[in-house]
Each structure stands twice: as structure tokens, then as C-alpha cells.
C-alpha positions in Angstrom: 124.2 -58.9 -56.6 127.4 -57.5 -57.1 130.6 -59.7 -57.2 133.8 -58.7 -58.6 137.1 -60.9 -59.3 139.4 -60.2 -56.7 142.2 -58.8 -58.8 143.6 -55.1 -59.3 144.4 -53.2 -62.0 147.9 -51.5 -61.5 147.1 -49.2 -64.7 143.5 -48.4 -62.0 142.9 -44.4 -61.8 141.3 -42.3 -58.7 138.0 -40.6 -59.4 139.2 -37.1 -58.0 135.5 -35.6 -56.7 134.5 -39.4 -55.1 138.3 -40.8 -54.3 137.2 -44.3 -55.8 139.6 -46.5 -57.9 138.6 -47.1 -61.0 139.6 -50.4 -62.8 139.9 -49.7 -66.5 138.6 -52.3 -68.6 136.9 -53.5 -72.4 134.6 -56.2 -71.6 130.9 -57.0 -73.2 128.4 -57.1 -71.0 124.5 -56.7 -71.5 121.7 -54.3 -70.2 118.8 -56.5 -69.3 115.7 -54.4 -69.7 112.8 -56.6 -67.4 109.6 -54.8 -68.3 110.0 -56.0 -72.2 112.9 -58.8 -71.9 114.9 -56.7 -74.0 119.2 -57.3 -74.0 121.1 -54.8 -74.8 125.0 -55.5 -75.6 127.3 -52.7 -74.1 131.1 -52.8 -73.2 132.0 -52.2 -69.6 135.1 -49.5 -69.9 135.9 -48.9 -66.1 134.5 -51.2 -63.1 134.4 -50.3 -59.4 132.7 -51.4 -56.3 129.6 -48.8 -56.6 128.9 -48.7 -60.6 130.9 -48.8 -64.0 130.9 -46.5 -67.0 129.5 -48.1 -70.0 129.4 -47.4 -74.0 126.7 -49.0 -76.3 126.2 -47.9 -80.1 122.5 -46.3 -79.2 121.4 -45.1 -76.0 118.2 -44.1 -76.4 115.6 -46.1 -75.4 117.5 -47.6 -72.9 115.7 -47.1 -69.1 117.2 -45.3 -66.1 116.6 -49.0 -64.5 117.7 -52.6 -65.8 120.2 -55.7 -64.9 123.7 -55.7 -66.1 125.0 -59.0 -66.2 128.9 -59.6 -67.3 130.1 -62.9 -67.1 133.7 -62.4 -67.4 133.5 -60.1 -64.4 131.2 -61.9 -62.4 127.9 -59.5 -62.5 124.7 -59.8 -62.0 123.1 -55.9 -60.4 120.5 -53.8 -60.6 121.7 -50.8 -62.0 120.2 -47.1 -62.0 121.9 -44.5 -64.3 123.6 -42.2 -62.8 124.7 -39.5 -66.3 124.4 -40.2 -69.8 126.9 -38.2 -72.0 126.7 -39.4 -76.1 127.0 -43.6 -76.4 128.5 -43.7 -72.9 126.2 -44.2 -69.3 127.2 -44.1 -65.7 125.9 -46.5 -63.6 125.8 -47.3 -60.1 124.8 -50.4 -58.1 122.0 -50.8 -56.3 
């Protein structure tokens, strides 16, 4: 499930095409991969209520499905990518 620290980013941009605000952030996190127990270590760069943008040094191999857990934001969600675009991913919660 996804819970999120109830603080706001001042610095926070608008995503033009979907109107959500976007918290910038650098914080690890992992990509929990359940069909082979695999952890992944990525770094969360923006955070918001539907899905996060994420960067980790190789992407491939990494499923369209897994758990991202983040303890310093307080996350535990299934996450489905949503674009992949070099080292980065877009996710969104489900």
C-alpha cells in the first residue's frame, strides 16, 4: 500500500499533460522482483500520489511488475511501469 509523509515540497513542479504535483526527490529505494526474490536498488527522483520516476544503473531485466519499498518515504506498492527511457522508469501505483 501506498503511504506517503505528509509533507510538501515547495521546490514540487506540475506534470503539464496529467496536472499532478510532482515532489522532487533523491532517495534509495529497491525494486522487489517476487517471481525470483531478486532486489534491485534504484533512487526515487520525483514522488506523487499515483507513481514516481525512478533511475537504476541497468534496466534491463527488470519486469514491467514488482514491489517498491522505500523506507524513508514510507513505501510499500505494487508498481507496473508505465515508460522506460535509458537508466530511468516510470511507475505508477497499483
Amino acid at each position: 500500500m501506498f503511504a506517503k509523509n505528509n509533507r510538501r515540497s515547495v521546490a514540487g513542479s506540475t506534470n503539464k499533460r496529467s496536472g499532478i504535483v510532482r515532489e522532487p526527490i533523491t532517495k534509495s529505494a529497491s525494486i522487489c522482483i517476487e517471481a525470483s526474490g531478486q532486489i534491485i536498488a534504484c533512487t526515487l527522483r520525483d514522488i506523487h500520489k499515483r507513481g514516481a520516476r525512478l533511475s537504476v544503473v541497468q534496466p534491463h531485466g527488470i519486469p514491467d511488475s514488482f514491489v517498491l519499498k522505500s523506507r524513508s518515504e514510507n513505501i510499500e506498492s505494487r508498481a507496473m511501469v508505465a515508460w522506460r527511457r535509458g537508466n530511468e522508469l516510470g511507475v505508477k501505483f497499483v
